[in-house]
DRENFI-920838 format. One line per field, with one value per residue (C-alpha): residue in one letter; x, y, z. Coordinates in Angstrom, 3 decimals. Layout:
<rs>
residu <- c(A / ...);
X <- c(X / ...);
Y <- c(Y / ...);
Z <- c(Z / ...);
</rs>
This chain:
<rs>
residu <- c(X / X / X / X / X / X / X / X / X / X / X / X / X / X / X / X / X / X / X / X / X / X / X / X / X / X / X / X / X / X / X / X / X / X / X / X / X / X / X / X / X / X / X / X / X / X / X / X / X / X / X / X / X / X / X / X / X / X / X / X / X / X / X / X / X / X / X / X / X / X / X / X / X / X / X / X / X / X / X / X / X / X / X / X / X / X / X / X / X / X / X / X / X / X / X / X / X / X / X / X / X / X / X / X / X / X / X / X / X / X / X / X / X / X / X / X / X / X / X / X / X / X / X / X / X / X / X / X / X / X / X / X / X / X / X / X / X / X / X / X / X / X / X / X / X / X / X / X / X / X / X / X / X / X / X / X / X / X / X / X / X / X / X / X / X / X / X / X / X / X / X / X / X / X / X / X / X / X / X / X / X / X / X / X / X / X / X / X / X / X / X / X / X / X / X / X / X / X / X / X / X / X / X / X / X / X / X / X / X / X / X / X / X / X / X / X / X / X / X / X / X / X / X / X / X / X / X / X / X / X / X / X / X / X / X / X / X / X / X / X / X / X / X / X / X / X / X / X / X / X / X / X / X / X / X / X / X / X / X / X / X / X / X / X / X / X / X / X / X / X / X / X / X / X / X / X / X / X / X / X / X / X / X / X / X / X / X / X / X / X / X / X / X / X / X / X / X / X / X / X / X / X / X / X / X / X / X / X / X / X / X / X / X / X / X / X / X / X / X / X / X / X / X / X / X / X / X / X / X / X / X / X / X / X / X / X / X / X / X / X / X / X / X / X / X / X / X / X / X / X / X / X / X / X / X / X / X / X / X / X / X / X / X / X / X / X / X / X / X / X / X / X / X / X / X / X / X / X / X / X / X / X / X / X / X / X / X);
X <- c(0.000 / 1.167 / 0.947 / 1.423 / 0.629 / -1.573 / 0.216 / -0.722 / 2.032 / 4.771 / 3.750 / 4.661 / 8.305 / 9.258 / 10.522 / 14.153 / 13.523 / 13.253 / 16.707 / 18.041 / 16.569 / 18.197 / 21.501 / 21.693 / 20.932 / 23.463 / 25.998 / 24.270 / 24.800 / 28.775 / 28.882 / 28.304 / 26.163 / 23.015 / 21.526 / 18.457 / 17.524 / 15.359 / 11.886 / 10.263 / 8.725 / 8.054 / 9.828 / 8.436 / 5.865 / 2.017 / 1.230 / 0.491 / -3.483 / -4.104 / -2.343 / -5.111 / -7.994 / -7.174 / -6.426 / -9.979 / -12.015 / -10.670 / -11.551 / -15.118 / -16.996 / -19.243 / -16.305 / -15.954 / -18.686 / -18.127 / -17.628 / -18.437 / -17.447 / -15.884 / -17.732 / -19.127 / -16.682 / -13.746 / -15.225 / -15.911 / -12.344 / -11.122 / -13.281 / -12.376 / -8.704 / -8.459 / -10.962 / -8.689 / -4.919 / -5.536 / -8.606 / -10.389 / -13.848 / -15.520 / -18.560 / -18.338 / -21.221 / -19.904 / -16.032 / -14.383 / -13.624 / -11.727 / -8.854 / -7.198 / -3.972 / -2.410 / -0.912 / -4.429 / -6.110 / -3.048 / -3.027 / -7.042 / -7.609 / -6.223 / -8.913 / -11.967 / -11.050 / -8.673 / -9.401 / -6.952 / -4.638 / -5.527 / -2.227 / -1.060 / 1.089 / 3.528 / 7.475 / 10.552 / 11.665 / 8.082 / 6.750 / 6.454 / 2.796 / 2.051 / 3.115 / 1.194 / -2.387 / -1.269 / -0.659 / -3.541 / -6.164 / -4.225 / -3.232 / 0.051 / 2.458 / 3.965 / 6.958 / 7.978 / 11.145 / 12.341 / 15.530 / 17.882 / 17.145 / 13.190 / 14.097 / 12.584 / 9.299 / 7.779 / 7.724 / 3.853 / 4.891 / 7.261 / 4.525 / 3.963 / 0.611 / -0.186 / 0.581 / -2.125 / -4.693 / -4.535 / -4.166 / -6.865 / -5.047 / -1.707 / -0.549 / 1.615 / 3.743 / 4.723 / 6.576 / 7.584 / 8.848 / 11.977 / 12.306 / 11.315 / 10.428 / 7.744 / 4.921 / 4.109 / 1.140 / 2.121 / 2.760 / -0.675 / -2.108 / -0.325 / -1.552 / -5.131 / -5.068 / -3.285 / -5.929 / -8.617 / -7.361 / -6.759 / -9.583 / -6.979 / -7.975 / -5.498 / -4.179 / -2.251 / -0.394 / 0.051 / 1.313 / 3.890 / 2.000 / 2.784 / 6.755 / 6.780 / 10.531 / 9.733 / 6.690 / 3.616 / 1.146 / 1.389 / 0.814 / -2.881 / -3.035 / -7.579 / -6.152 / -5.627 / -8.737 / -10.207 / -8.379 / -11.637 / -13.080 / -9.987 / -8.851 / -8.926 / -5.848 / -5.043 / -3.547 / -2.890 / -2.073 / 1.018 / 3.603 / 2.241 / 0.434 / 3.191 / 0.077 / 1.805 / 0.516 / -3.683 / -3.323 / -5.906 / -5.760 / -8.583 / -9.068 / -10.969 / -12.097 / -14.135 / -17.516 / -18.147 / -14.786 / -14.943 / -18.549 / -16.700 / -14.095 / -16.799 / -18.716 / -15.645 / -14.885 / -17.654 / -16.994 / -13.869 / -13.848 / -16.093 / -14.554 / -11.897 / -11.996 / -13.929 / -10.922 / -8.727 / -11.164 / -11.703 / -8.007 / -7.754 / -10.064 / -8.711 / -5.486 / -6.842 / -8.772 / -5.339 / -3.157 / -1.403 / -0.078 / 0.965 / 2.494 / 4.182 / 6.251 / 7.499 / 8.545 / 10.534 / 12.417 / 12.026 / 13.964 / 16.885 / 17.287 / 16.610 / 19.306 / 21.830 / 21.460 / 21.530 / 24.686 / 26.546 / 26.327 / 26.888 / 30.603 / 31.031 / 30.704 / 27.250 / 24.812 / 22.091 / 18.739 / 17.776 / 14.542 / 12.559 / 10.277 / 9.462 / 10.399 / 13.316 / 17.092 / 17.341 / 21.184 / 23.950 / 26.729 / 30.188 / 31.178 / 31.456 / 29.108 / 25.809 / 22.811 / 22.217 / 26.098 / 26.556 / 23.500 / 24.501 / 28.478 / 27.493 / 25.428 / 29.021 / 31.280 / 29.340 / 25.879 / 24.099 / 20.970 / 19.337 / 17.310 / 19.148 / 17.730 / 16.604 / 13.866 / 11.910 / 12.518 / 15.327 / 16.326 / 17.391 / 20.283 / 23.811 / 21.010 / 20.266 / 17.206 / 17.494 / 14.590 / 14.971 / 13.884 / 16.522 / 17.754 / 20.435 / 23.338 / 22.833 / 22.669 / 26.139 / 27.261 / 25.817 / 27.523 / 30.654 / 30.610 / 29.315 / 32.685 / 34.747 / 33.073 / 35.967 / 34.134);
Y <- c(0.000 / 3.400 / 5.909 / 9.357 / 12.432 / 15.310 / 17.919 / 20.210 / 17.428 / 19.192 / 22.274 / 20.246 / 18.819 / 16.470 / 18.403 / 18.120 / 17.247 / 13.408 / 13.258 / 15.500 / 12.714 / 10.405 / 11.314 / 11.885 / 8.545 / 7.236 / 8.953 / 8.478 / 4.364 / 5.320 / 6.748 / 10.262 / 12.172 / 14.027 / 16.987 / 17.299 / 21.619 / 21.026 / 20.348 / 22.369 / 20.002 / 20.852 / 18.326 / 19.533 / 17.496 / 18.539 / 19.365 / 16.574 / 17.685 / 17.383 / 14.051 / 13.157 / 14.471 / 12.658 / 9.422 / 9.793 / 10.582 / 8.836 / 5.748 / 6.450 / 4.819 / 7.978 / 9.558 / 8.036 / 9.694 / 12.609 / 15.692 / 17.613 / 20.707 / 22.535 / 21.843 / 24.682 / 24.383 / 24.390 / 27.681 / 29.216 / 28.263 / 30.602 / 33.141 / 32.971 / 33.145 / 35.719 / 38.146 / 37.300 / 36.977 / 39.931 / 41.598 / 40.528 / 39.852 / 36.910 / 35.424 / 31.283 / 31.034 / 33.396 / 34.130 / 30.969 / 27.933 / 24.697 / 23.177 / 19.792 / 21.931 / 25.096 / 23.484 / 22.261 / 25.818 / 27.200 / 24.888 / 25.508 / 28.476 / 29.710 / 27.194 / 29.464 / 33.069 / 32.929 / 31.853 / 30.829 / 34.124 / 36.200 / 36.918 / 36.268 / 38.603 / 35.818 / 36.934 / 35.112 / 33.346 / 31.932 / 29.285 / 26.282 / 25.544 / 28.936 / 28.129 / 24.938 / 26.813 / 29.306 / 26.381 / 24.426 / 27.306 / 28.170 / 31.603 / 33.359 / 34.438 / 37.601 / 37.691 / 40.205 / 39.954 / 39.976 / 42.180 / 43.024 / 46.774 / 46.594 / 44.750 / 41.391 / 42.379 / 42.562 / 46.114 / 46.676 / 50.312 / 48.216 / 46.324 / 47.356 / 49.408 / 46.697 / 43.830 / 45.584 / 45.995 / 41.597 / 40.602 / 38.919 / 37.819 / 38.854 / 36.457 / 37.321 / 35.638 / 37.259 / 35.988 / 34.237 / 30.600 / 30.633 / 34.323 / 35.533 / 38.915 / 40.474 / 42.167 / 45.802 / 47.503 / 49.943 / 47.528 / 46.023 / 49.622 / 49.973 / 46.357 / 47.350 / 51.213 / 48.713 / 46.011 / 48.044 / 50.753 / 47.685 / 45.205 / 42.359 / 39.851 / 39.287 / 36.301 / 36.320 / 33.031 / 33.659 / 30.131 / 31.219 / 34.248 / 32.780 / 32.801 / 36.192 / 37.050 / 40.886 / 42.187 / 41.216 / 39.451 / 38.557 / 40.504 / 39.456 / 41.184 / 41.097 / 43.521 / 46.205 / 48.138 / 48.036 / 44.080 / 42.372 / 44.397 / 42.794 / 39.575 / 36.805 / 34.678 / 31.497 / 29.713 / 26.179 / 24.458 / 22.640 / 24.546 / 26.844 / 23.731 / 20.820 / 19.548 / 19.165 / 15.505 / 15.943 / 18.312 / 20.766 / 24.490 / 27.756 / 30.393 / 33.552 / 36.882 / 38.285 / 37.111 / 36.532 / 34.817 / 32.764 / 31.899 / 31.094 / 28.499 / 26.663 / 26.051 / 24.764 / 22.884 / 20.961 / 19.372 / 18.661 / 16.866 / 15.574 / 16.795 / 16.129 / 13.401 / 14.891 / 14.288 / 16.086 / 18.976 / 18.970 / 19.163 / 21.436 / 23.743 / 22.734 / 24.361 / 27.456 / 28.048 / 27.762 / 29.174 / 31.325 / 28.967 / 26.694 / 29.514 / 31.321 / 27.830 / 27.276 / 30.746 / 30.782 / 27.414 / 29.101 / 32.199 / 30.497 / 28.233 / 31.392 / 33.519 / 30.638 / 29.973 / 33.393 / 34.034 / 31.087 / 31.647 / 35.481 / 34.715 / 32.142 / 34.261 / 33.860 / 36.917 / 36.256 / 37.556 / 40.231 / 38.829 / 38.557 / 35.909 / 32.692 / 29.129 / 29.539 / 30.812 / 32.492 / 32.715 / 33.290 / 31.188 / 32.836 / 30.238 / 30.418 / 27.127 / 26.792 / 26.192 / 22.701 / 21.527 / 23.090 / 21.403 / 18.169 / 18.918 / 20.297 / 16.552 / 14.962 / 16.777 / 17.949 / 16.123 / 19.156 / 18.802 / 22.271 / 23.252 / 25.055 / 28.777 / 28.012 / 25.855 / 28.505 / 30.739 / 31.984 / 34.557 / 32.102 / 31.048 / 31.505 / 31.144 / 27.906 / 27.743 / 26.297 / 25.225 / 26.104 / 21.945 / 21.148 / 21.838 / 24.928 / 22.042 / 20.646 / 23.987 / 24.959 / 21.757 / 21.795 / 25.949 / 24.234 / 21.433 / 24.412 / 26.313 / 23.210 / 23.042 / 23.438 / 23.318);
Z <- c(0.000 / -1.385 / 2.160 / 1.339 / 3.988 / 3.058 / 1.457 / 4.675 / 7.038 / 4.728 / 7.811 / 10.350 / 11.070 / 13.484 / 16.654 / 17.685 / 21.211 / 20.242 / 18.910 / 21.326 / 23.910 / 21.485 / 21.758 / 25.452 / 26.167 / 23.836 / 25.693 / 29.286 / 28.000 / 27.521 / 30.642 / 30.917 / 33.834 / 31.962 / 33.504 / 31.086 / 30.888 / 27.988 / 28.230 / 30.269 / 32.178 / 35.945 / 37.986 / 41.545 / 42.311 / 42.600 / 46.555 / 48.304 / 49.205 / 45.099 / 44.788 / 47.295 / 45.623 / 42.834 / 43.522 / 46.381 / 43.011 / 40.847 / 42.868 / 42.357 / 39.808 / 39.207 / 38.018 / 34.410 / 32.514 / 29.718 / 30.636 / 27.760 / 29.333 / 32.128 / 35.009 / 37.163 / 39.671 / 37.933 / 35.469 / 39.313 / 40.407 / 37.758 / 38.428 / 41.959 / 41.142 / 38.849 / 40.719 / 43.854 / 42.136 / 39.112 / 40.168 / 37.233 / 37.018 / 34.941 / 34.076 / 34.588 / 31.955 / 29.454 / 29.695 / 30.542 / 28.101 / 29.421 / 27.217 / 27.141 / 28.122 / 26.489 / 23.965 / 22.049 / 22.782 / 21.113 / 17.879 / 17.416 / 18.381 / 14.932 / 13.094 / 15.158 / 13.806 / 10.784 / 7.262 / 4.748 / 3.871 / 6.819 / 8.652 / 12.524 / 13.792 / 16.322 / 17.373 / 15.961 / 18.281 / 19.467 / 21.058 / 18.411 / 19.051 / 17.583 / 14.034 / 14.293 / 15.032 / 12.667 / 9.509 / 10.213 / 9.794 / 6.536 / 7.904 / 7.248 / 10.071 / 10.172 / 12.605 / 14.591 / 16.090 / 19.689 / 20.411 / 22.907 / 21.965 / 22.264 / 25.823 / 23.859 / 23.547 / 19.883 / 18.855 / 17.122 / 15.427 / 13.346 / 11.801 / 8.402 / 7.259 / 4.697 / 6.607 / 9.430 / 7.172 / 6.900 / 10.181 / 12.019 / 15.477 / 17.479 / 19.896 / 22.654 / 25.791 / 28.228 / 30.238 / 27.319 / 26.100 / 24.794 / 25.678 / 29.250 / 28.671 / 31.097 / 30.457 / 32.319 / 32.638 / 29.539 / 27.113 / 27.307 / 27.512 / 24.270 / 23.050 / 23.600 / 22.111 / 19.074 / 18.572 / 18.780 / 16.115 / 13.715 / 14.600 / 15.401 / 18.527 / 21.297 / 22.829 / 25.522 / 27.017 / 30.349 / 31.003 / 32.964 / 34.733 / 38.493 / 37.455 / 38.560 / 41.064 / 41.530 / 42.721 / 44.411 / 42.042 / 38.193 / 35.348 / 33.710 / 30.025 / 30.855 / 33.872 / 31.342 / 30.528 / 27.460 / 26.996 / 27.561 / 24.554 / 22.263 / 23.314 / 25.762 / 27.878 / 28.071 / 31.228 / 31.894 / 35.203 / 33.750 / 35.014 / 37.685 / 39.201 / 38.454 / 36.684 / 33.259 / 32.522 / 33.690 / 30.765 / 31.904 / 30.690 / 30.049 / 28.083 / 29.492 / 28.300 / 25.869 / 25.565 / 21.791 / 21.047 / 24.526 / 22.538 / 18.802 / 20.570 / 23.027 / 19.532 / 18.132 / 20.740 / 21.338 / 17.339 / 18.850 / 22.647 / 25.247 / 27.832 / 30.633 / 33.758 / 36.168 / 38.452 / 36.907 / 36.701 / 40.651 / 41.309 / 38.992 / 40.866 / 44.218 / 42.917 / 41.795 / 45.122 / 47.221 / 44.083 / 47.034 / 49.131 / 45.835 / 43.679 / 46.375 / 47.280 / 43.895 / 42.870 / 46.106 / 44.662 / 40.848 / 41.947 / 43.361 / 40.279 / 38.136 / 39.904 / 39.562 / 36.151 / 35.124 / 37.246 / 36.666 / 32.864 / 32.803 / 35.124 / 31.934 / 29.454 / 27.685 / 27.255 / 29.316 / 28.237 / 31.361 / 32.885 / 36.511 / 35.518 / 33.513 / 33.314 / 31.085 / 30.944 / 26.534 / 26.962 / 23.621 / 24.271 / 23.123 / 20.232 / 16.729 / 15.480 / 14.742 / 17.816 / 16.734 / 16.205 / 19.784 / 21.494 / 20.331 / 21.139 / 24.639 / 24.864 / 23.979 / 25.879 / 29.166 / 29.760 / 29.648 / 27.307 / 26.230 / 23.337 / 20.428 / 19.947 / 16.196 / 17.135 / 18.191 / 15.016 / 13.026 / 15.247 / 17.967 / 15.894 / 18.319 / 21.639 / 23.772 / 25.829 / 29.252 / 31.649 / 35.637 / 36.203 / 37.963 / 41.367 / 42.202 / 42.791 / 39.502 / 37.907 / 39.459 / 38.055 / 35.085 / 34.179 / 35.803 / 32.771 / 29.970 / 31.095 / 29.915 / 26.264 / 23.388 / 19.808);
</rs>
């Protein structure tokens, strides 16, 4: 039998990460220590009150039916947390949606408001699951780049007029994955005053809103006024919760478009175990006591990794917040040659810069998901490299 993809899986290459797993365990086999700063997986475990929730209902035999939805008391939850965290107000009926994770709100929410042509405005370097939405609704991304001299955050008066007068959607990170840039109160003022004078929704992944090392509460773009008017915010529980693998994510905000992705979804799902969605809103009601624990153990790994590199020579993107170290390292060689080199000569696995766009050619991403000794060791190994 003749297989042949769809002309449309031409959009979508295999990820790196699987060969960068690859080769690390080729070399952990010949002996060599791995510390794995790639995938930005959380690996503090959730608090010990949810672990109990879930395994209590998921011993119930009631608790295997669809779903269909969010229940009430996980759309509540979010209410409750983002009235009490951002001083937002929602509507549980009307402004929240539940996703299976950020990741699949990302990829489809694309397919609810773009048609083939229409252009995204996304940042080079970006998260990857952007371009994937932005391909499978048969939209065109515009890219807008992230420099040192705009402090990393994508500069909207650089947009060209024409390119304006296309675009359906801008989607924004802040803090951002590979870049940790933060967001301030301005810069969504200026978002908003922008959307509105071209018609262009806003999205705004705040997955990594509770990675926050200065101040007193995160940043929520629906905080600005005016940004329920424009756009909405997704959040998952993956990485603020340590709930990465219950895959269990929202998007809140505006009314209409909150409206446009519930009809979508409900071609697409039938809902998440009920379990899941309990702990889920367990979390969110005692998000304080959670979130304030890991950013304490976040901020020491941040302000080692930072350090340790800087005293070694890389150029450390400036940040207070996020999951992630964006980081040029001072050789001549291309990201990928070094990643895989670094693998050989050190252990340390990290995800080369052009993954996430052109622009992250000379950078390596590196995830705080390991614990401050292993991060001393692991800039202690990086210092050795010779390419």
């Amino acid at each position: 039998m003749n297989i042949q993809p769809s002309k449309k899986m031409s959009l979508f290459a295999p990820a790196i990460f699987g060969d960068l797993k690859k080769h690390a365990k080729s070399q952990q086999q010949n002996g060599m220590e791995l510390i794995d700063l790639s995938l930005g997986s959380p690996d503090i475990p959730p608090a010990e009150n949810l672990r109990q929730k879930m395994s209590e209902l998921s011993a119930l035999s009631s608790s295997y039916g669809y779903t269909l939805t969010g229940i009430q008391t996980f759309n509540e939850a979010v209410c409750n947390y983002y009235k009490r965290v951002n001083g937002v107000e929602l509507n549980a009926e009307t402004e929240v949606v539940q996703t299976i994770g950020s990741q699949e709100g990302l990829v489809h929410l694309p397919v609810a408001f773009c048609d083939p042509g229409d252009v995204v405005l996304t940042t080079n370097p970006a998260y990857v699951a952007y371009d994937a939405g932005i391909h499978l609704a048969g939209a065109k991304p515009y890219y807008m780049p992230l420099t040192k001299e705009n402090d990393y955050l994508p500069d909207l008066k650089a947009v060209p007029e024409e390119v304006l007068q296309k675009a359906k959607l801008l989607i924004l990170n802040l803090p951002g994955n590979p870049v940790p840039a933060m967001p301030s109160p301005e810069y969504f003022k200026e978002v908003v005053e922008f959307a509105k004078k071209y018609n262009i929704i806003v999205l705004h992944d705040a997955a990594y809103s509770e990675f926050y090392f200065k101040g007193d509460a995160p940043i929520s773009f629906l905080a600005t006024p005016g940004a329920k008017e424009v756009g909405l915010e997704i959040n998952s529980l993956s990485k603020s919760f340590s709930l990465a693998g219950t895959r269990v994510a929202y998007i809140v905000g505006n009314a209409q478009l909150v409206g446009i992705m519930k009809q979508l979804k409900s071609n697409l799902d039938f809902g998440i175990f009920e379990p899941i969605q309990q702990v889920a809103a367990l979390a969110l009601d005692n998000s304080e006591e959670i979130t304030d624990k890991l950013r304490k153990t976040f901020s020491e790994r941040h302000k080692t990794l930072m350090e340790g590199l800087t005293s070694i020579g890389w150029e450390v993107a400036p940040s207070n917040g996020g999951m992630f170290v964006w980081a040029k390292y001072p050789y001549d060689i291309n990201c990928i040659d070094f990643a895989f080199k670094a693998i050989e000569q050190t252990g340390v696995v990290m995800v080369p810069g052009t993954v996430f766009g052109s622009a992250g050619e000379g950078y390596m991403r590196l995830a705080l998901v390991q614990p401050v000794e292993l991060l001393e060791k692991a800039v202690e190994k990086l210092k050795t490299i010779r390419v």
